[in-house]
C-alpha positions as CSV (number, residue, x, y, z in Angstrom):
1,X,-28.1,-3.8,19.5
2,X,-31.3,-2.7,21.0
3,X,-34.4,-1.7,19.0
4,X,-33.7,1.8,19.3
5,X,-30.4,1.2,18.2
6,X,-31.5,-0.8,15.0
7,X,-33.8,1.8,13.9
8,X,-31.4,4.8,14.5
9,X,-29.1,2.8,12.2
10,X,-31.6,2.4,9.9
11,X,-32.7,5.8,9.6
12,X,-29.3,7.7,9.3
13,X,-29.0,4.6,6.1
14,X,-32.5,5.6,4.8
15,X,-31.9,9.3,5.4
16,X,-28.7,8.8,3.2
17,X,-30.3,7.2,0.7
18,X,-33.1,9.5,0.7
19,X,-30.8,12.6,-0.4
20,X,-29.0,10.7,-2.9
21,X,-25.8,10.3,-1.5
22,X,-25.7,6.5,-1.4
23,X,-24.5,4.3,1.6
24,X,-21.5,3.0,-0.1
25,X,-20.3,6.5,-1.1
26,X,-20.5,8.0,2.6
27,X,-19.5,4.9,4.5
28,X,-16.6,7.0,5.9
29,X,-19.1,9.2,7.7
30,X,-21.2,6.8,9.7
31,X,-18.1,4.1,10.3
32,X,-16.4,4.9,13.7
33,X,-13.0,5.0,14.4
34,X,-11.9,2.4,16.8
35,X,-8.0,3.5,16.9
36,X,-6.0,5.9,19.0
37,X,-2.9,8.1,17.3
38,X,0.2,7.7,19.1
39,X,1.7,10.6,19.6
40,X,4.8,11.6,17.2
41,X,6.7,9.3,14.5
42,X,6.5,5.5,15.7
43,X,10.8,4.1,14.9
44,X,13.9,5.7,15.8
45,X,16.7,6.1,14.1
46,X,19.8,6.1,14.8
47,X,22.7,8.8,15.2
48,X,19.8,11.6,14.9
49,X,19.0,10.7,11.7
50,X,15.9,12.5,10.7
51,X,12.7,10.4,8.7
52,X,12.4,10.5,5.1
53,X,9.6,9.8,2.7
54,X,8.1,6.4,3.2
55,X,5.0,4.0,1.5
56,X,6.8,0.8,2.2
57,X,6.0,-1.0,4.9
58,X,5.1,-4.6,6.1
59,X,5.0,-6.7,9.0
60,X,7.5,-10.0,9.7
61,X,6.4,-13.3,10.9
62,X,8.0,-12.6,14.2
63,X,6.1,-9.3,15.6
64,X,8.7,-6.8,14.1
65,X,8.0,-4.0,11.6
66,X,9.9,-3.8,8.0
67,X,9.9,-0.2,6.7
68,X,11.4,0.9,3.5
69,X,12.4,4.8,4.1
70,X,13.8,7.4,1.5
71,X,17.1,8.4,3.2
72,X,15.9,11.1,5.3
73,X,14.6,12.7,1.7
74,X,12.2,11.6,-0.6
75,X,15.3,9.7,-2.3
76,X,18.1,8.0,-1.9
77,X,20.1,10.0,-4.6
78,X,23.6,10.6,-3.8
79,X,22.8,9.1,-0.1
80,X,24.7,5.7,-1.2
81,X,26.1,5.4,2.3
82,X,22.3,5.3,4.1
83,X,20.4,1.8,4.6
84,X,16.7,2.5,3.4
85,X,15.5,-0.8,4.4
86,X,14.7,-1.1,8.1
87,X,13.4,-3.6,10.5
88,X,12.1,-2.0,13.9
89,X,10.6,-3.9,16.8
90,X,7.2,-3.7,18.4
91,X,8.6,-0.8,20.7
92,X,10.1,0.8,17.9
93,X,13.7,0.3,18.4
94,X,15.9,-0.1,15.3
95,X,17.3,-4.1,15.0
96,X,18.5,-4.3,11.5
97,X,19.2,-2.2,8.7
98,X,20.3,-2.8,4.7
99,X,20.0,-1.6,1.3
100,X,22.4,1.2,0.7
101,X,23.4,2.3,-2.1
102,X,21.2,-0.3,-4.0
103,X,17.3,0.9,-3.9
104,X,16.9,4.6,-5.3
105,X,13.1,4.8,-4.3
106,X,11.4,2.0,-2.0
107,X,7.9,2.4,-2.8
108,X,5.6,-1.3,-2.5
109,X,7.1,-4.2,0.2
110,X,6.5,-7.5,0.5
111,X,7.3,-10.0,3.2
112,X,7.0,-13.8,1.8
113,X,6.5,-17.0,3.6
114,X,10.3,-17.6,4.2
115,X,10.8,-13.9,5.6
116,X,12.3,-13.1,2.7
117,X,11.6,-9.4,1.9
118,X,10.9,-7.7,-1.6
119,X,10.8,-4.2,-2.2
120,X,10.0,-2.0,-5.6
121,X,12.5,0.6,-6.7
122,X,9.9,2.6,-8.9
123,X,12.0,5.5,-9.5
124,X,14.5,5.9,-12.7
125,X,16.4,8.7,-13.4
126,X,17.6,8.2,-17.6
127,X,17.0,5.6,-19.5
128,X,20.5,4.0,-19.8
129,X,21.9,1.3,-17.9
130,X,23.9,2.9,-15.6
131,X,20.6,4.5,-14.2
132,X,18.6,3.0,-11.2
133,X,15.2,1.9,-10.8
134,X,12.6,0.4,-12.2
135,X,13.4,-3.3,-10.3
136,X,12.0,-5.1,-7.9
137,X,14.1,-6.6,-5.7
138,X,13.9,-9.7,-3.0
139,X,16.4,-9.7,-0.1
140,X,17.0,-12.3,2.5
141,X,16.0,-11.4,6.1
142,X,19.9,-10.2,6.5
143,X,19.9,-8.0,3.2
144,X,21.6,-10.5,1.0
145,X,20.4,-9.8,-2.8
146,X,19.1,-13.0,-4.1
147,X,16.4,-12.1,-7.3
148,X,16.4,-9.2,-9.3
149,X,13.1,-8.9,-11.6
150,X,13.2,-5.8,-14.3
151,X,16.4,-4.3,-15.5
152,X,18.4,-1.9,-13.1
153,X,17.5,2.0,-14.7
154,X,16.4,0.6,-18.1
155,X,12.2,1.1,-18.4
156,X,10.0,-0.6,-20.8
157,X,7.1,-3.2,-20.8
158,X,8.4,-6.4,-21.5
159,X,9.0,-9.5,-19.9
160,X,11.6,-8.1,-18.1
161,X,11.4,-4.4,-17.6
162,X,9.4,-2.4,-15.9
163,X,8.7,1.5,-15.9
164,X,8.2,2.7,-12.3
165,X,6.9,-0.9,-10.5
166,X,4.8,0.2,-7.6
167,X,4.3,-2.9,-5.4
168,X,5.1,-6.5,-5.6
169,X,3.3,-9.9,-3.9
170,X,3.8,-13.4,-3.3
171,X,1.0,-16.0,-3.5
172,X,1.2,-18.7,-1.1
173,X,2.6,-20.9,-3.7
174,X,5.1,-18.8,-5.3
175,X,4.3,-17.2,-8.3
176,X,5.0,-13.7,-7.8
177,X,2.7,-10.8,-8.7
178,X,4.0,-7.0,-9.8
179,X,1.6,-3.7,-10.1
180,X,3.6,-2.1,-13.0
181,X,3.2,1.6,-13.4
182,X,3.7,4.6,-11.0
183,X,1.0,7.2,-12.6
184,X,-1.6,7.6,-14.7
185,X,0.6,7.5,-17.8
186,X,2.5,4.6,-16.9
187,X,2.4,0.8,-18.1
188,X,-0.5,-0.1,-16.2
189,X,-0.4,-3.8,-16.1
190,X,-0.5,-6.4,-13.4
191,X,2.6,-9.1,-14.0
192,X,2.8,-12.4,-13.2
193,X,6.0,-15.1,-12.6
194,X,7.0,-17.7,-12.0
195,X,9.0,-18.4,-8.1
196,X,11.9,-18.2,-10.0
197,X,11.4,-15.4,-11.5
198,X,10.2,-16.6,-15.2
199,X,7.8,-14.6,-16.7
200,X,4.1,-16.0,-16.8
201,X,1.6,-13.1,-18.4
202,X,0.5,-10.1,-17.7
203,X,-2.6,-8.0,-17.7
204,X,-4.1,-4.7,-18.0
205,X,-4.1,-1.3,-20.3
206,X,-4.7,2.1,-19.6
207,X,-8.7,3.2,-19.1
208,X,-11.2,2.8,-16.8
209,X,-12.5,-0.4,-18.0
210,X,-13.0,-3.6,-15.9
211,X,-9.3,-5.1,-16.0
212,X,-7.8,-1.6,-17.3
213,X,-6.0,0.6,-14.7
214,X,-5.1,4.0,-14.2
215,X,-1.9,4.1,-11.7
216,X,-2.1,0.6,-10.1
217,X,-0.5,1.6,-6.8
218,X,-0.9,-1.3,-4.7
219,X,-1.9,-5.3,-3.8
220,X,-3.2,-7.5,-1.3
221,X,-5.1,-11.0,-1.6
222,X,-7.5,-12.4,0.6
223,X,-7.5,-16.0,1.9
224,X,-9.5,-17.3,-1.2
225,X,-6.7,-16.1,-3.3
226,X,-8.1,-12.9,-4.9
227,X,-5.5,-10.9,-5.8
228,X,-6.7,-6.8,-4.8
229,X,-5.4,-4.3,-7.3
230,X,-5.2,-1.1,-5.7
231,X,-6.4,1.0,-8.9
232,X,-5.7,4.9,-7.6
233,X,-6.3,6.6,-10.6
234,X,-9.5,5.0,-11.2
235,X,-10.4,5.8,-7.2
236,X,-11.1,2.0,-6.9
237,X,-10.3,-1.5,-5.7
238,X,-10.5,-4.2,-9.0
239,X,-10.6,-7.7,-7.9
240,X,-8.8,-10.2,-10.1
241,X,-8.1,-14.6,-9.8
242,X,-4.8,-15.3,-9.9
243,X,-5.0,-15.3,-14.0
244,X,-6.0,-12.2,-14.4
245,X,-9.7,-12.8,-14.6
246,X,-11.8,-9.5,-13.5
247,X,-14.1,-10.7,-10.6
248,X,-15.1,-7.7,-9.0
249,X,-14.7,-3.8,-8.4
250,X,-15.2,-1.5,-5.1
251,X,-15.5,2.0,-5.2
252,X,-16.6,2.0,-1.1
253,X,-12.5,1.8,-0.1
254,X,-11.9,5.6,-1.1
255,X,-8.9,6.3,-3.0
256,X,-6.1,3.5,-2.6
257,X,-2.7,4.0,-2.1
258,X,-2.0,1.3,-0.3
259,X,-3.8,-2.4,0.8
260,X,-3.1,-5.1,3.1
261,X,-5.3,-7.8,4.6
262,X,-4.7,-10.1,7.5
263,X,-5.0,-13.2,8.2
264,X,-8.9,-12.5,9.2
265,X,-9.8,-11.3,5.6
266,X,-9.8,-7.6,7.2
267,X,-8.9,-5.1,4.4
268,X,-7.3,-2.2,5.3
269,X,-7.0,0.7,2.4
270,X,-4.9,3.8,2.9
271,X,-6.2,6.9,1.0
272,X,-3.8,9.5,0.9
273,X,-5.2,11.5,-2.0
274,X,-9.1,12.3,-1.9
275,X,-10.1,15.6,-2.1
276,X,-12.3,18.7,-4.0
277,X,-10.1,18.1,-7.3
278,X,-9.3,13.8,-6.7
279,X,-12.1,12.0,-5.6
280,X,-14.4,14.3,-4.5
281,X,-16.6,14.0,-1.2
282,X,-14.1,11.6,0.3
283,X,-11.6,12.0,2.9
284,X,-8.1,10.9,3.4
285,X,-7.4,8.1,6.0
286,X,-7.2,4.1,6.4
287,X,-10.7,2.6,5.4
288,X,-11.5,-1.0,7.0
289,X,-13.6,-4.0,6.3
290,X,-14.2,-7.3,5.8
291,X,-13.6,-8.3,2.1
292,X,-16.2,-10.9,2.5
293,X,-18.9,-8.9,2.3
294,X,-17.5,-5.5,1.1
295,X,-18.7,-3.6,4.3
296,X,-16.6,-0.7,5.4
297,X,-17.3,-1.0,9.4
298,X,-14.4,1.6,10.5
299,X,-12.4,4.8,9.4
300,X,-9.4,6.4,10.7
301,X,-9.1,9.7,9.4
302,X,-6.0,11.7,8.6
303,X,-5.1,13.0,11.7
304,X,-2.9,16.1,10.2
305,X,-5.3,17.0,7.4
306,X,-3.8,19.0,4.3
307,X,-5.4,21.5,2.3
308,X,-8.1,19.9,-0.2
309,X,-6.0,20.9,-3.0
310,X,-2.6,19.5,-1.8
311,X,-1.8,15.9,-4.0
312,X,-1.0,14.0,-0.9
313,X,-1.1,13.6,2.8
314,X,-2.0,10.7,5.2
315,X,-1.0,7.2,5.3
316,X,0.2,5.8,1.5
317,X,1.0,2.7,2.8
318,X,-0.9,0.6,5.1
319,X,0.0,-2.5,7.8
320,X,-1.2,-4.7,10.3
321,X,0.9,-6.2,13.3
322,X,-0.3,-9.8,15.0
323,X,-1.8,-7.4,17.8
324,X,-4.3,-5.4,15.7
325,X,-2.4,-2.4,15.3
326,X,-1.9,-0.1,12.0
327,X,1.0,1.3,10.9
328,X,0.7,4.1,8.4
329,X,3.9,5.0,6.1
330,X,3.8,8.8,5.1
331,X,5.2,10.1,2.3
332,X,4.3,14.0,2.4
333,X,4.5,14.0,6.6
334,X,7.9,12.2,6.3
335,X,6.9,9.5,8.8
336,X,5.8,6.4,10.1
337,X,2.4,6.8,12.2
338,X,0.9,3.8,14.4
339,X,-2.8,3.5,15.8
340,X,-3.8,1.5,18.6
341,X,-6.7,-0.2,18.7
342,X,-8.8,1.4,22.0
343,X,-10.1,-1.1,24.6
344,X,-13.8,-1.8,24.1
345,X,-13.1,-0.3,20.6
């Protein structure tokens, strides 16, 4: 950078600063954005099958795309003959499909080591068995069922139930990691296990508290092991080990819905619900950085904007191919949006 350029960028930080605003708090409005919007929803389906609701989405080993979509809705209530879990390839053509009749509402997705694929069902309609939700499921790469974790429509906090599980993870070695709680008013716990699915400990309680959470909607850990806790209520990132110590907590990601990092330690954070009433003075869109430093260096903005009092609207969900480029799952747009990354950019 020239030294021009070095002390433009220092004045628009001091001039910041100056009026109170705070660099970290307006780091969406001096980050570029470094991405194109394809035109249109990014998949096809088949046999004019129209998108659904999706926040589930995550990329395979091999290049292709897994997407977990609401059958065409934003559930899969009485549509027990339509596959919800989908694997497109770079192009977007549709390879594989599975699921129906077995996930109600696909909300957080995992892809571990193996290619096997787990997906959260955190919707349950009654509280007797014969209800569905509240699970978290792992699937082969072909859709066979092999671990069920939680108990299939029955909520609770235990060692094994959940009430409305929002996204799952693996850690290299195994031990599998649930965010427990779809809302404010939910569990609001982080749970660990065992690869085998034996239960471990958990952590967490409602507040706004280091460690306590308020809706944690989605995980991510870096190549240190952090595990990233997606705390949306709170309008925060918390930062745990892999026991559940607190190590850290970002506010400069927006509002997260959704995380991912890739294998560079970027950190990409989807916020689909800032605005005048949540989270004030922030936008909705995907927030980047490095979680080495903290530093938000790029923003991608909603590109459909909703009014500042709608709950939701943008990406929810958030992924990253081998080739750099995002894919943003859309629950209120009923879609599945990619950017590209422009040359030079």
């Amino acid at each position: 950078m020239s030294y021009l350029g070095r002390v433009g960028s220092t004045l628009v930080v001091a001039v910041i600063a100056a009026i109170g605003l705070g660099v970290e708090a307006h780091a969406q409005m001096i980050a570029s954005n470094p991405y194109s919007t394809v035109p249109g929803i990014w998949g096809k389906l088949p046999d004019g099958r129209t998108w659904g609701s999706t926040s589930a989405v995550y990329p395979s080993a091999s290049g292709n795309m897994w997407v977990g979509e609401r059958c065409g809705e934003n559930s899969c209530d009485a549509k027990d003959d339509v596959n919800p879990i989908l694997l497109f390839d770079p192009s977007g053509n549709l390879l594989k499909s599975f699921g129906a009749g077995m996930i109600l509402w696909p909300h957080g997705m995992f892809v571990d080591r193996q290619g096997n694929v787990w997906v959260t069902d955190a919707v349950g309609f009654g509280d007797q068995p014969e209800g569905r939700g509240h699970e978290v499921l792992k699937f082969s790469p072909d859709g066979e069922l092999l671990m069920t974790l939680g108990q299939k429509g029955v909520p609770g906090n235990g060692p094994d139930t959940f009430r409305q599980p929002s996204d799952v993870l693996v850690a290299p070695n195994g031990d599998i990691f649930v965010a427990d709680g779809h809302g404010a008013g939910g569990n609001n716990r982080i749970v660990k296990f065992s690869s085998d699915g034996t239960f471990i400990k958990e952590w967490g309680s409602t507040g706004a508290e280091a460690g306590e959470f308020r809706d944690p909607h989605a995980l991510a850990m870096d190549s240190q092991g952090r595990l990233f806790v997606g705390d949306r209520g709170n309008s925060r990132i918390q930062i745990f080990d892999q026991e559940g110590e607190h190590l850290a907590t970002w506010t400069q990601f927006g509002r997260p819905s959704g995380l991912f990092i890739d294998a560079n330690d970027i950190l990409y954070a989807a916020d689909s619900e800032s605005n005048t009433r949540r989270n004030p003075g922030w936008r909705r869109g995907i927030y980047i950085g490095s979680v080495r430093d903290g530093w938000v260096t790029a923003f991608v903005p909603d590109p459909e904007p909703a009014p500042d009092n709608s709950s939701t609207s943008a990406a929810e969900g958030v992924a990253v191919d081998a080739a750099g480029n995002i894919y943003g799952a859309e629950v209120g747009p009923r879609m599945l949006r990619k950017y590209v990354r422009r040359q030079g950019g």
